[in-house]
N, C-alpha and C positions, 0 to 999 in steps of 0.2 A: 507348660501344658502337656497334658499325657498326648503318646503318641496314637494308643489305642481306640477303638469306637464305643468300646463299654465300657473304659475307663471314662471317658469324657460324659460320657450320657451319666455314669453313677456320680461323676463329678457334679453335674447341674441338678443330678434328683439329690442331690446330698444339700445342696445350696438352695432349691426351694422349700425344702422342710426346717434349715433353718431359719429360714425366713419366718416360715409360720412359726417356729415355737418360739423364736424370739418374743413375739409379740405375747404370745400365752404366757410363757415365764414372767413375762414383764407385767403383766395384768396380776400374774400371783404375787408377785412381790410387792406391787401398790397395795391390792388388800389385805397384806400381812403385816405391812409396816402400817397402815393405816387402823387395823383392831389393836397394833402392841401402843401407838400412841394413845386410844382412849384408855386402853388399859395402865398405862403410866397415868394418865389424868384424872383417874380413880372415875370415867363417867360408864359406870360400870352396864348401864341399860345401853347404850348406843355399843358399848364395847362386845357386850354379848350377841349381837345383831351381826357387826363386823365378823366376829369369828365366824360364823354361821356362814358367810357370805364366803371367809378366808377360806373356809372348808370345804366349799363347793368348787372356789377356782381350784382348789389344789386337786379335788376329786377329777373336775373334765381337764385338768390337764395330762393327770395321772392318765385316764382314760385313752387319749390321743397321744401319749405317748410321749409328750414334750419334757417330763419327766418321771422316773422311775418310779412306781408306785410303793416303795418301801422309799423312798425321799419324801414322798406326800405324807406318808402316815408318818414320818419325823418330826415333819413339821408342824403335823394337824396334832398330834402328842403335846409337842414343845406349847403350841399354841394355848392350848387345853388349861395346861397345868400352869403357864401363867396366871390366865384367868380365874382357875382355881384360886390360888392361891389372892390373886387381888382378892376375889367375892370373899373368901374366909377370914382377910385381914379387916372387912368391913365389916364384917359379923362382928367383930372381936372388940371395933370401936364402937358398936351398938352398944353392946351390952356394957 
């Protein structure tokens, strides 16, 4: 343990902000892994929903700082063009 008074006190505000963004990170990763599994299961309406939803946790996490807002646009990207790419593969078996 530090020996100092503002060491200690930046040590406990460092400890209750991970606290909170644990729980934010972890909320965007349940909605991220949960739009890329419909998007594997080709149920392409439920799937577009999720991203939508992935996109907004990544935005208010972004926002509160739990992570980096060029991490969220990576993600919200990567997310995208999956998608993409599934809805264009279904177009392709339409036709």
């Amino acid at each position: 343990m530090t020996s100092k008074n503002s060491a200690q006190k930046a040590a406990r505000v460092a400890q209750r902000k991970a606290e909170r963004n644990k729980s934010i990170r972890s909320s965007v990763k349940t909605a991220i892994t949960k739009a890329r599994k419909l998007i594997l299961q080709n149920d392409l309406d439920a799937a577009q929903q999720a991203v939508n939803e992935a996109t907004q946790a990544l935005d208010r996490a972004a926002q509160k700082g739990a992570i980096h807002p060029n991490n969220a646009a990576r993600r919200k990207s990567r997310l995208m063009k999956q998608l993409n790419e599934a809805l264009a593969a279904s177009q392709k078996q339409e036709e």
